[in-house]
Jmol script that loads the backbone (N, CA, C; Angstrom):
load data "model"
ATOM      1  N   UNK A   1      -1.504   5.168 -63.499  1.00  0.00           N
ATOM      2  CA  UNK A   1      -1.169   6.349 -62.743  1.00  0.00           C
ATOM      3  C   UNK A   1      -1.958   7.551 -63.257  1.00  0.00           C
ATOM      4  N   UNK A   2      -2.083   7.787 -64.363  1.00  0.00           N
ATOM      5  CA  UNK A   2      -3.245   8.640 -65.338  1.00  0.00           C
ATOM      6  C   UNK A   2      -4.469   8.572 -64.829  1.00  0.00           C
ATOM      7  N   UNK A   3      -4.983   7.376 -64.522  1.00  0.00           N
ATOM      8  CA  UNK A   3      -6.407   7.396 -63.906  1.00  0.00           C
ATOM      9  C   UNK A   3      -6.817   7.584 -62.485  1.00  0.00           C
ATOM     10  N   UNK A   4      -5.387   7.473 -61.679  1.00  0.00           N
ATOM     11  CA  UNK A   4      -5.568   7.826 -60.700  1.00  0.00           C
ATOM     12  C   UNK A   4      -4.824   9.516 -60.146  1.00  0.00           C
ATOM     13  N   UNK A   5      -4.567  10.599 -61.159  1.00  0.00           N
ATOM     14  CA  UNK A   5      -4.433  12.056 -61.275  1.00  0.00           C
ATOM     15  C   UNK A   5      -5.641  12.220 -61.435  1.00  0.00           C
ATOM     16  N   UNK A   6      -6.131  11.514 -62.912  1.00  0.00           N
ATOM     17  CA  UNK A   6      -7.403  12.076 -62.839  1.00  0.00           C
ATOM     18  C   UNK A   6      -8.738  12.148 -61.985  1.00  0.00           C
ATOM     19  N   UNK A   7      -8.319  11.170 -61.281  1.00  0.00           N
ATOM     20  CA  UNK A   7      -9.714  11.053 -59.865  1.00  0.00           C
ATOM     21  C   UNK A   7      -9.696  11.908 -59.029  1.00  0.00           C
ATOM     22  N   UNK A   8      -8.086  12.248 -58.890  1.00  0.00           N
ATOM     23  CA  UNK A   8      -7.821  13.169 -57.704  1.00  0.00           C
ATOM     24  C   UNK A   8      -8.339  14.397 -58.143  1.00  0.00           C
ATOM     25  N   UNK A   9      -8.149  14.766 -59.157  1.00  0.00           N
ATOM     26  CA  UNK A   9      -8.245  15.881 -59.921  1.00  0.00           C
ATOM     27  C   UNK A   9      -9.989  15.978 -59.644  1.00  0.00           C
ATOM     28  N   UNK A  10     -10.820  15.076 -59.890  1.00  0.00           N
ATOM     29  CA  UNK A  10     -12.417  14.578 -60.012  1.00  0.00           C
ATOM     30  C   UNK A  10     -12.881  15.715 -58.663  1.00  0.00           C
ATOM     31  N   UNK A  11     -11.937  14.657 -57.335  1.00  0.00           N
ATOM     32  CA  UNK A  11     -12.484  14.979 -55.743  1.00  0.00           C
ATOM     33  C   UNK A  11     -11.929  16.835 -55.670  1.00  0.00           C
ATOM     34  N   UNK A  12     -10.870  16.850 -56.096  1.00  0.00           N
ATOM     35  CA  UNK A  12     -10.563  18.201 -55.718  1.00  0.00           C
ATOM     36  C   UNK A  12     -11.236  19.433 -56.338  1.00  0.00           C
ATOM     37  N   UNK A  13     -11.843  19.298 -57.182  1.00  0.00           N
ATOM     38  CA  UNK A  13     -12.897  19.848 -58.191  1.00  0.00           C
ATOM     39  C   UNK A  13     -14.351  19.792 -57.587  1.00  0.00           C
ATOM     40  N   UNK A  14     -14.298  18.440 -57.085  1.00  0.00           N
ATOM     41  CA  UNK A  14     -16.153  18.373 -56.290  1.00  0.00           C
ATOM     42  C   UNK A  14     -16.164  18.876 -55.347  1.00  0.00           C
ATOM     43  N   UNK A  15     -15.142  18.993 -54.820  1.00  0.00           N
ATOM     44  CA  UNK A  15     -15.107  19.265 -53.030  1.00  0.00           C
ATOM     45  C   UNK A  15     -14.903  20.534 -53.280  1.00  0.00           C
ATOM     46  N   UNK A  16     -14.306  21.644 -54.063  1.00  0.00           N
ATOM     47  CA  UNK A  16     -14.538  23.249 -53.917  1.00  0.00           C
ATOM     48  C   UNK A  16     -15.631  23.962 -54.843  1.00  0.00           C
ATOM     49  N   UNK A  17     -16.220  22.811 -55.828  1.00  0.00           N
ATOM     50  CA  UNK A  17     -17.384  23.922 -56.328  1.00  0.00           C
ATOM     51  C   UNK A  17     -18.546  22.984 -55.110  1.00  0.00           C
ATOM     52  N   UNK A  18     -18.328  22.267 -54.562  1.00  0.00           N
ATOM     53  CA  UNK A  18     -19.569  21.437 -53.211  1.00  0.00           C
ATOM     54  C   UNK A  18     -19.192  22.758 -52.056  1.00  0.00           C
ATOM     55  N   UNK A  19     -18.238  23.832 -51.981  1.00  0.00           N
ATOM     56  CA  UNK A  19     -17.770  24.239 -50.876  1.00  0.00           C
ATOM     57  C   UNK A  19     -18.243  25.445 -51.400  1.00  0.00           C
ATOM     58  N   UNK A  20     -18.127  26.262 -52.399  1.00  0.00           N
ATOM     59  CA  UNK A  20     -18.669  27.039 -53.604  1.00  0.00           C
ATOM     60  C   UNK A  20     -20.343  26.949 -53.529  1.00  0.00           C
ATOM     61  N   UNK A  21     -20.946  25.902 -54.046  1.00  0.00           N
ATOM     62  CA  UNK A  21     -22.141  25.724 -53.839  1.00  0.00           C
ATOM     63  C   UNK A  21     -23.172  26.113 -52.209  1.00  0.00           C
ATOM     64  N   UNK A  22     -22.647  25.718 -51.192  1.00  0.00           N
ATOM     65  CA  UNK A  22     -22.672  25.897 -49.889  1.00  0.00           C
ATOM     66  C   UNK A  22     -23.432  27.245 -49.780  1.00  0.00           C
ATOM     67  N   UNK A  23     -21.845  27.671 -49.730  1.00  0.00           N
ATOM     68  CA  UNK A  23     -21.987  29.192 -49.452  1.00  0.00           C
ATOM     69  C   UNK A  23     -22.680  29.996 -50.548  1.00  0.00           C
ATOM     70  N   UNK A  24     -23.215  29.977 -51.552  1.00  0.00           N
ATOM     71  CA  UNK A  24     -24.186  30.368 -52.553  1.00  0.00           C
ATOM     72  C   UNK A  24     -25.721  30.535 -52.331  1.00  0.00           C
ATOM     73  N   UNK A  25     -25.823  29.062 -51.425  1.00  0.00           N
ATOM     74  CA  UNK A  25     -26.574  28.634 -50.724  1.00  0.00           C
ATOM     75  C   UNK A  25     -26.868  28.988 -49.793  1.00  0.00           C
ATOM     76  N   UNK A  26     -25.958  29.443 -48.645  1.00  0.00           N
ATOM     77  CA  UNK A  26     -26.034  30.170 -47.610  1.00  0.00           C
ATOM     78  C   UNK A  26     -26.901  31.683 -47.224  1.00  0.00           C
ATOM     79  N   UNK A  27     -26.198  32.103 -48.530  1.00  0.00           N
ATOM     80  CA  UNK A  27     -26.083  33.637 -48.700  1.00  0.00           C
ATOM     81  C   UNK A  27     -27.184  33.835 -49.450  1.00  0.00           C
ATOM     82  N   UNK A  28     -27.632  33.144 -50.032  1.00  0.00           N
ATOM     83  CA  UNK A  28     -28.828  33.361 -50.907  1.00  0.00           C
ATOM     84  C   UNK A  28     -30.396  33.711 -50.310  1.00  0.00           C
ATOM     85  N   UNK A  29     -30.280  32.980 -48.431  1.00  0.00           N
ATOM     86  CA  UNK A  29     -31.508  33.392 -47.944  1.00  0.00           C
ATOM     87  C   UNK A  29     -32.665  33.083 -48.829  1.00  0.00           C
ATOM     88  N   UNK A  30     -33.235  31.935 -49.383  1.00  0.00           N
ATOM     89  CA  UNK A  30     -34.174  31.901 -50.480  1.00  0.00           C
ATOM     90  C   UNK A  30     -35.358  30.971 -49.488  1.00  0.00           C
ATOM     91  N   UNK A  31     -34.827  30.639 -48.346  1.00  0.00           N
ATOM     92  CA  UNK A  31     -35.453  29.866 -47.265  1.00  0.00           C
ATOM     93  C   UNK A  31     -35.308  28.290 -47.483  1.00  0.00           C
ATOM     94  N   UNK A  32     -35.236  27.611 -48.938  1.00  0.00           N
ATOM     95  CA  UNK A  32     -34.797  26.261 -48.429  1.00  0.00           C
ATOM     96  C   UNK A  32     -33.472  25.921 -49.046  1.00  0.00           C
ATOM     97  N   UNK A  33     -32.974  24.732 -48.634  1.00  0.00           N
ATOM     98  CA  UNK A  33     -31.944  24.584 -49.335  1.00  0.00           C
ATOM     99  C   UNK A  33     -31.412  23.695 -50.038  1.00  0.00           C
ATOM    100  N   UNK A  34     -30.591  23.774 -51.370  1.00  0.00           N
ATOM    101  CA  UNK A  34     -30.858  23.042 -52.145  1.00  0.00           C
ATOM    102  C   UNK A  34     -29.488  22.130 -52.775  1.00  0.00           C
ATOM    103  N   UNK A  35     -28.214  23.002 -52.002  1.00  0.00           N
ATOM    104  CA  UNK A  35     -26.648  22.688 -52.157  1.00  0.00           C
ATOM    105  C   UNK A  35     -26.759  21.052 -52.121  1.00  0.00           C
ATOM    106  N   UNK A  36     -27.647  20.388 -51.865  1.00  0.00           N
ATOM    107  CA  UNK A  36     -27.165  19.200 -51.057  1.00  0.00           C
ATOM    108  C   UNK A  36     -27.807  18.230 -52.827  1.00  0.00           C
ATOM    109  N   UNK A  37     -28.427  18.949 -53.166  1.00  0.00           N
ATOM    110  CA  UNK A  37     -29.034  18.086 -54.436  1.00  0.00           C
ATOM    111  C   UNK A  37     -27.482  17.747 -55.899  1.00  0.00           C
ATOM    112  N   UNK A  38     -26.881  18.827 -55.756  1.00  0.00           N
ATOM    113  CA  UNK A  38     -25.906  18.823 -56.634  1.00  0.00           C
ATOM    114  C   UNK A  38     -24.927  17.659 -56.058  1.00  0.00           C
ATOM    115  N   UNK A  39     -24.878  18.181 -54.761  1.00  0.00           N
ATOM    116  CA  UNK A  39     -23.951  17.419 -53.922  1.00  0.00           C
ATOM    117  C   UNK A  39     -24.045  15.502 -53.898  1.00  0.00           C
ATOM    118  N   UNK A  40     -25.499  15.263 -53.944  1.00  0.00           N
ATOM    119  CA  UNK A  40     -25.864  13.867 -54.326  1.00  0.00           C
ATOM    120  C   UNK A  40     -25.344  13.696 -55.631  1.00  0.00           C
ATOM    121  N   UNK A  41     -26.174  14.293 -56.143  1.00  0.00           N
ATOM    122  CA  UNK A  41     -25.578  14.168 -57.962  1.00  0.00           C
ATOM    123  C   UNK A  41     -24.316  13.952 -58.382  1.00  0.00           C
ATOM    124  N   UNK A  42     -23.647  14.836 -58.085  1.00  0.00           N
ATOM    125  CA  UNK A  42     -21.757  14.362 -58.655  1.00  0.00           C
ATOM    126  C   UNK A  42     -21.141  13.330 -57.422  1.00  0.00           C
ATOM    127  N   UNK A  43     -21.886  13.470 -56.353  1.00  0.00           N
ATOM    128  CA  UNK A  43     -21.513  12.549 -55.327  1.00  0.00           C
ATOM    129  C   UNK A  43     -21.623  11.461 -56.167  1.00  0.00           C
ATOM    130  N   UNK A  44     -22.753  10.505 -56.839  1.00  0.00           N
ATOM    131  CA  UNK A  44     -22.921   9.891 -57.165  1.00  0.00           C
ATOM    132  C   UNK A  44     -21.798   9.644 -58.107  1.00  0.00           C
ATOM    133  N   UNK A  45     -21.597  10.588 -58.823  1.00  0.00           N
ATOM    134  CA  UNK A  45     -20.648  10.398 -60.565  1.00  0.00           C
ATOM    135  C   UNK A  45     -19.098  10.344 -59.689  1.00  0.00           C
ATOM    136  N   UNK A  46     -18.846  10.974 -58.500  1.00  0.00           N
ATOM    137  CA  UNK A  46     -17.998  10.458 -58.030  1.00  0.00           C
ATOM    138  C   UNK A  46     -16.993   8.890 -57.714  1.00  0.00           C
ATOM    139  N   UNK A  47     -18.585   8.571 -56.911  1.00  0.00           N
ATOM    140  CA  UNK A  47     -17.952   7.344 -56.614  1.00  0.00           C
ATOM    141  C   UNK A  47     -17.930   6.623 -58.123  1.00  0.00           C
ATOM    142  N   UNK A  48     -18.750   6.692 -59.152  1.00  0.00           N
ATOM    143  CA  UNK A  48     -18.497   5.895 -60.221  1.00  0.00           C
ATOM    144  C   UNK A  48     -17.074   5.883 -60.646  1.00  0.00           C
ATOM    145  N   UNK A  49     -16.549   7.183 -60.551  1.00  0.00           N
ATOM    146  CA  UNK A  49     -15.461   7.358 -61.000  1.00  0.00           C
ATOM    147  C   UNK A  49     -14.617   6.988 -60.035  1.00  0.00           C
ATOM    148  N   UNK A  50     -14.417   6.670 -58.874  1.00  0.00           N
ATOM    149  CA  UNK A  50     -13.628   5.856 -57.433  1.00  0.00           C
ATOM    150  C   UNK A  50     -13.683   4.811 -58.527  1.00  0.00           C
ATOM    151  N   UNK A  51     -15.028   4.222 -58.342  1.00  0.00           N
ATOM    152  CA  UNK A  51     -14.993   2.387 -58.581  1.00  0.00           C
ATOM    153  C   UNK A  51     -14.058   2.231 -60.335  1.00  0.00           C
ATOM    154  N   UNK A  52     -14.383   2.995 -60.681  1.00  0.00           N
ATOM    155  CA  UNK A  52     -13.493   2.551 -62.218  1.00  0.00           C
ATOM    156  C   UNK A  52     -12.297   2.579 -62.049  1.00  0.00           C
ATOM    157  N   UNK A  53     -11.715   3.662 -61.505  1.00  0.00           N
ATOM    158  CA  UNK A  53     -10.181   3.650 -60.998  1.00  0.00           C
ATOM    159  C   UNK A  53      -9.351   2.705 -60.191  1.00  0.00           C
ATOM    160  N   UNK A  54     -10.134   2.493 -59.241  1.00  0.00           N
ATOM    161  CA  UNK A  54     -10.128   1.573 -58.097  1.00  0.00           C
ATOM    162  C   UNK A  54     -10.496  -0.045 -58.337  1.00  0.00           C
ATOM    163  N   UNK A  55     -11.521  -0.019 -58.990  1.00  0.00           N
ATOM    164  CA  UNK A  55     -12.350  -1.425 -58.814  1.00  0.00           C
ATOM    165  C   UNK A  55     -11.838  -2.552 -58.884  1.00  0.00           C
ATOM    166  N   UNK A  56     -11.835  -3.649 -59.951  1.00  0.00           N
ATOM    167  CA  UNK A  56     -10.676  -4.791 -59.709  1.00  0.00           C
ATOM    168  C   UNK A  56      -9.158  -4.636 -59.650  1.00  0.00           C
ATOM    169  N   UNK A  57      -8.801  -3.628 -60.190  1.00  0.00           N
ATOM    170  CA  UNK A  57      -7.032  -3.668 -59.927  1.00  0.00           C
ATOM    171  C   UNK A  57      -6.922  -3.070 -58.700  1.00  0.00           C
ATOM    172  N   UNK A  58      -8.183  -2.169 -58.072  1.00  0.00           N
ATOM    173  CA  UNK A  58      -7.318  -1.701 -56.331  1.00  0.00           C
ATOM    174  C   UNK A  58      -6.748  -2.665 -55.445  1.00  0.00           C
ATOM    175  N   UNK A  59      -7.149  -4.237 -55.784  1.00  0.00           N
ATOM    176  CA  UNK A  59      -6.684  -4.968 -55.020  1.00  0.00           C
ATOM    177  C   UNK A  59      -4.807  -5.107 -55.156  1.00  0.00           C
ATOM    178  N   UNK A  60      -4.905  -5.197 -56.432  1.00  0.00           N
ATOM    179  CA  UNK A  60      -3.440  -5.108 -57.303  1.00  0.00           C
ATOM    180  C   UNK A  60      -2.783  -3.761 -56.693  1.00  0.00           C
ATOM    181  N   UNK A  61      -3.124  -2.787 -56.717  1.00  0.00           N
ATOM    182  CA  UNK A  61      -2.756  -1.690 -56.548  1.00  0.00           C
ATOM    183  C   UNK A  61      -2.163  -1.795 -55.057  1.00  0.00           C
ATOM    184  N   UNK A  62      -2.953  -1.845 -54.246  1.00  0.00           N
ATOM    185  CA  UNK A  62      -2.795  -2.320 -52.545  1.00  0.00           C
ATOM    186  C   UNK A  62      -1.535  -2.883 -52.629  1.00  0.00           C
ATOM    187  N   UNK A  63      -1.400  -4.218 -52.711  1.00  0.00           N
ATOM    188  CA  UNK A  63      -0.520  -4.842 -53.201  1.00  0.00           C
ATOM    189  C   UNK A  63       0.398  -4.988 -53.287  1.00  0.00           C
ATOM    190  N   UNK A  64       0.813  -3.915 -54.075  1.00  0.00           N
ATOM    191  CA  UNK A  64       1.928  -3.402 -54.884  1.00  0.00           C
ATOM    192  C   UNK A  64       2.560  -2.312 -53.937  1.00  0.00           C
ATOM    193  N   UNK A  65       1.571  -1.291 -53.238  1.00  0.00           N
ATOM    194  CA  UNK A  65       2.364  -0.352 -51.999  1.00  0.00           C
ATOM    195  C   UNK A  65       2.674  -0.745 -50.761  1.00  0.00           C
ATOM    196  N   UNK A  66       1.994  -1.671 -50.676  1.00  0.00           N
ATOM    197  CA  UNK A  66       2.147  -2.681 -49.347  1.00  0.00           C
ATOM    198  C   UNK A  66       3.517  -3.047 -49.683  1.00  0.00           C
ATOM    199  N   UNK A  67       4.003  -3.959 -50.547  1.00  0.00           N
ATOM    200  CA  UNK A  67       5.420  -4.483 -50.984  1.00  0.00           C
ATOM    201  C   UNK A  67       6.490  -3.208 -50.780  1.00  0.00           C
ATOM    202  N   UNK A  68       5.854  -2.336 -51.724  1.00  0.00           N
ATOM    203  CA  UNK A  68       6.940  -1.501 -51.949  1.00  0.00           C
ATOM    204  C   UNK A  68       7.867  -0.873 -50.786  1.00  0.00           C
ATOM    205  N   UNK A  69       5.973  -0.589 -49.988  1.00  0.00           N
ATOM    206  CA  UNK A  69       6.994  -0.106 -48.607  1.00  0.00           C
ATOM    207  C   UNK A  69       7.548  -0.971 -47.695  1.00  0.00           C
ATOM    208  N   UNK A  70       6.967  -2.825 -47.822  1.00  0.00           N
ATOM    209  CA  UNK A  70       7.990  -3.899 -47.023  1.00  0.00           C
ATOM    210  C   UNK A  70       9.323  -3.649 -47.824  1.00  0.00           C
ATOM    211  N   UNK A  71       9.619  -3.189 -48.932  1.00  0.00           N
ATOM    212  CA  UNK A  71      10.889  -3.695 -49.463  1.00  0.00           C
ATOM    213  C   UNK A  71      11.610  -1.908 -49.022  1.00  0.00           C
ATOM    214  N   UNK A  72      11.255  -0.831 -48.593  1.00  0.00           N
ATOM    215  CA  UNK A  72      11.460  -0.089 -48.046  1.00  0.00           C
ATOM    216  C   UNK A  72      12.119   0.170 -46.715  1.00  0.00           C
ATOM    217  N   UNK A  73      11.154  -0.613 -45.839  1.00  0.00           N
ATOM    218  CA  UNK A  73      11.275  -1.131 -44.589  1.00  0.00           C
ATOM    219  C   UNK A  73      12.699  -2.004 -44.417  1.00  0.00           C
ATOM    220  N   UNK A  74      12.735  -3.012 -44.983  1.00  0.00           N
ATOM    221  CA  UNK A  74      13.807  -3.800 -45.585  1.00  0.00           C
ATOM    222  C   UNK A  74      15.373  -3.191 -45.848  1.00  0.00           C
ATOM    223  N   UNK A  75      15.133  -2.389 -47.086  1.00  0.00           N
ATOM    224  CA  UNK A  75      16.271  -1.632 -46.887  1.00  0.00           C
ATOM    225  C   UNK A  75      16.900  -0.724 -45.966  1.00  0.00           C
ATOM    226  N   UNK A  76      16.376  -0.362 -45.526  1.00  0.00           N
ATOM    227  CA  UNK A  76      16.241   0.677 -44.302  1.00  0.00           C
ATOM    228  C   UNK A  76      17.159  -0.251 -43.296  1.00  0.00           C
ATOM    229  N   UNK A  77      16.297  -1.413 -42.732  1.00  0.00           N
ATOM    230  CA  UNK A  77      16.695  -1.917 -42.065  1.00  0.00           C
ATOM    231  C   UNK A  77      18.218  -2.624 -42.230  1.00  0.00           C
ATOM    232  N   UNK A  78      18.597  -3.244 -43.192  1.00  0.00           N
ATOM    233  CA  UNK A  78      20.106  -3.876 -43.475  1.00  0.00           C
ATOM    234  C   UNK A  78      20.875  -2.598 -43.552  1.00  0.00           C
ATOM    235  N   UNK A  79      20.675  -1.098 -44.390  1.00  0.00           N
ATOM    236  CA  UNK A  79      21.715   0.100 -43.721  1.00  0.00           C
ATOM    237  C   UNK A  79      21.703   0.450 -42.105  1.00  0.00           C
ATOM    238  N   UNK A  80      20.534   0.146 -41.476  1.00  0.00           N
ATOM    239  CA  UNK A  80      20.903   0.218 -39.947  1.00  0.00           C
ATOM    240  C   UNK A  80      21.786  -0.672 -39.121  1.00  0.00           C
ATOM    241  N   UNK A  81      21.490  -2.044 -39.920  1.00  0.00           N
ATOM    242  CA  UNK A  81      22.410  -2.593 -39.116  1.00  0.00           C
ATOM    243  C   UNK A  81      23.844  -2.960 -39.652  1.00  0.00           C
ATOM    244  N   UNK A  82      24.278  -2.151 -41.034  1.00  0.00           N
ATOM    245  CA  UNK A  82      25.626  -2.410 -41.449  1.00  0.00           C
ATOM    246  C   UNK A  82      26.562  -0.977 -40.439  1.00  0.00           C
ATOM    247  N   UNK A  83      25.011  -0.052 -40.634  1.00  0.00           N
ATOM    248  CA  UNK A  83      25.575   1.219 -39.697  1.00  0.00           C
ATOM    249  C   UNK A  83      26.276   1.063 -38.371  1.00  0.00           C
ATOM    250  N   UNK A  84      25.575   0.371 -37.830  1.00  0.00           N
ATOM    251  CA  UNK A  84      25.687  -0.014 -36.153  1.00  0.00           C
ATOM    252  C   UNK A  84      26.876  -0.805 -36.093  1.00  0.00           C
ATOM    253  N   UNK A  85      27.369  -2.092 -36.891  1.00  0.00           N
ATOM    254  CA  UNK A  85      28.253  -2.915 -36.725  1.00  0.00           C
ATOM    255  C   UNK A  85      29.415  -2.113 -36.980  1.00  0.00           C
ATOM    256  N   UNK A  86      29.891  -0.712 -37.274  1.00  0.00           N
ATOM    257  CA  UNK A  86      31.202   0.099 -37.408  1.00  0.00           C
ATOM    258  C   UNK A  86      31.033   1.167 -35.531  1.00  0.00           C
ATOM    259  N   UNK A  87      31.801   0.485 -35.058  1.00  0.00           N
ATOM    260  CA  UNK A  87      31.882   1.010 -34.088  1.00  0.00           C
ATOM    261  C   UNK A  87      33.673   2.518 -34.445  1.00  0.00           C
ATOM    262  N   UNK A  88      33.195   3.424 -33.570  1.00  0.00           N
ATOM    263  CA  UNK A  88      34.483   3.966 -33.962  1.00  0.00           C
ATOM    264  C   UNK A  88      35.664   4.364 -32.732  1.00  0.00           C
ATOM    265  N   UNK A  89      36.184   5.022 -33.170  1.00  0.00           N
ATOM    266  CA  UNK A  89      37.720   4.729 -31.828  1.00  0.00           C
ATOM    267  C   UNK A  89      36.951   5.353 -30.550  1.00  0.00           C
ATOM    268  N   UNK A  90      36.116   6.638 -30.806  1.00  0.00           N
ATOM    269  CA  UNK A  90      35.587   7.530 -29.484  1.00  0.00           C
ATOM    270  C   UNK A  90      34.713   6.486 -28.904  1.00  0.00           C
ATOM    271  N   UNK A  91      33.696   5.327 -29.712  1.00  0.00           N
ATOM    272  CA  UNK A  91      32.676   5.239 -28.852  1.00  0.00           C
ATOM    273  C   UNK A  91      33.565   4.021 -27.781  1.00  0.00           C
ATOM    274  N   UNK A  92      35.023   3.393 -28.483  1.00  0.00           N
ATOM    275  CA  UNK A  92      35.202   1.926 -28.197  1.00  0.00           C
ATOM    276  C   UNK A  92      36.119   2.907 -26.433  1.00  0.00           C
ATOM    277  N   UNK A  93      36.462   3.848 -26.569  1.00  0.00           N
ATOM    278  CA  UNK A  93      36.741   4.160 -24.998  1.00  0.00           C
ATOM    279  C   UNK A  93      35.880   4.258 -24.417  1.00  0.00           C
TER     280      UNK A  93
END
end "model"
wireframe off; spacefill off
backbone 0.3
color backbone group
Protein backbone atom coordinates (compact mmCIF):
# COMPACT_ATOMS: atom_id res chain seq x y z
CA UNK A 1 0.00 0.00 0.00
CA UNK A 2 3.26 2.30 0.62
CA UNK A 3 4.28 1.80 -2.88
CA UNK A 4 1.30 2.44 -4.25
CA UNK A 5 0.87 6.32 -2.17
CA UNK A 6 4.00 6.67 -3.34
CA UNK A 7 3.30 6.41 -7.17
CA UNK A 8 0.37 8.40 -6.74
CA UNK A 9 2.25 10.87 -5.06
CA UNK A 10 5.09 10.31 -8.34
CA UNK A 11 1.90 11.20 -11.06
CA UNK A 12 0.53 14.02 -9.01
CA UNK A 13 3.88 15.76 -8.78
CA UNK A 14 4.63 15.10 -12.71
CA UNK A 15 1.46 16.16 -13.86
CA UNK A 16 1.64 19.86 -12.05
CA UNK A 17 5.31 20.73 -12.45
CA UNK A 18 4.46 19.04 -16.58
CA UNK A 19 1.44 21.73 -16.19
CA UNK A 20 4.01 24.32 -14.51
CA UNK A 21 6.50 23.60 -17.18
CA UNK A 22 3.86 24.32 -20.09
CA UNK A 23 2.99 27.47 -19.19
CA UNK A 24 6.74 28.65 -18.56
CA UNK A 25 6.98 27.58 -21.85
CA UNK A 26 4.23 29.34 -23.15
CA UNK A 27 4.99 32.62 -21.77
CA UNK A 28 8.46 32.57 -22.42
CA UNK A 29 7.98 33.40 -26.29
CA UNK A 30 11.69 32.12 -26.92
CA UNK A 31 10.16 30.71 -30.36
CA UNK A 32 10.71 26.94 -29.86
CA UNK A 33 9.57 24.70 -27.53
CA UNK A 34 11.02 22.69 -25.23
CA UNK A 35 8.27 21.61 -22.20
CA UNK A 36 7.88 18.41 -24.01
CA UNK A 37 11.69 17.26 -23.43
CA UNK A 38 11.27 17.19 -19.56
CA UNK A 39 7.98 15.78 -20.16
CA UNK A 40 9.64 12.60 -22.04
CA UNK A 41 12.19 12.42 -19.41
CA UNK A 42 10.20 11.87 -16.12
CA UNK A 43 7.58 10.44 -18.46
CA UNK A 44 9.96 7.87 -18.86
CA UNK A 45 11.02 7.58 -14.88
CA UNK A 46 7.37 7.47 -14.56
CA UNK A 47 6.36 4.58 -16.09
CA UNK A 48 9.48 2.85 -14.45
CA UNK A 49 8.03 3.66 -11.42
CA UNK A 50 4.18 2.28 -12.69
CA UNK A 51 6.04 -1.00 -13.66
CA UNK A 52 7.80 -1.52 -10.17
CA UNK A 53 4.67 -0.88 -8.30
CA UNK A 54 2.51 -2.59 -10.57
CA UNK A 55 4.59 -5.22 -12.35
CA UNK A 56 4.26 -8.90 -11.24
CA UNK A 57 2.00 -8.46 -8.19
CA UNK A 58 -0.58 -6.08 -10.32
CA UNK A 59 -1.89 -9.23 -11.37
CA UNK A 60 -2.29 -10.19 -7.54
CA UNK A 61 -3.41 -6.88 -6.83
CA UNK A 62 -6.38 -7.03 -9.57
CA UNK A 63 -7.31 -9.97 -8.00
CA UNK A 64 -7.69 -9.18 -4.81
CA UNK A 65 -10.23 -5.94 -5.73
CA UNK A 66 -12.03 -7.88 -8.08
CA UNK A 67 -12.89 -10.39 -4.99
CA UNK A 68 -13.24 -7.85 -2.64
CA UNK A 69 -15.84 -6.11 -4.47
CA UNK A 70 -17.58 -9.81 -5.54
CA UNK A 71 -17.64 -10.40 -1.80
CA UNK A 72 -19.19 -6.81 -1.55
CA UNK A 73 -21.65 -7.40 -4.14
CA UNK A 74 -22.48 -10.56 -2.18
CA UNK A 75 -23.18 -9.02 0.92
CA UNK A 76 -25.17 -6.46 -0.30
CA UNK A 77 -27.08 -8.82 -1.95
CA UNK A 78 -28.20 -11.49 1.07
CA UNK A 79 -29.18 -7.90 3.22
CA UNK A 80 -31.50 -7.22 0.21
CA UNK A 81 -33.04 -10.13 0.20
CA UNK A 82 -33.39 -10.78 4.11
CA UNK A 83 -34.78 -7.02 3.69
CA UNK A 84 -37.49 -7.84 1.22
CA UNK A 85 -38.67 -11.19 2.88
CA UNK A 86 -40.17 -8.83 6.11
CA UNK A 87 -43.15 -7.67 4.65
CA UNK A 88 -45.03 -5.22 7.09
CA UNK A 89 -48.78 -4.79 8.24
CA UNK A 90 -49.23 -1.41 5.74
CA UNK A 91 -47.73 -3.08 2.72
CA UNK A 92 -49.79 -6.68 3.47
CA UNK A 93 -53.28 -4.39 2.99
Amino acid sequence: MRALKSFYAHVITYVGVMIALFFVDYFDRGGTWWFYWPLIGWGIAVAVHAFETYGSGWEKWEIRKLMEEDEGREQWAIAVAHSGSRVSKTQRQ
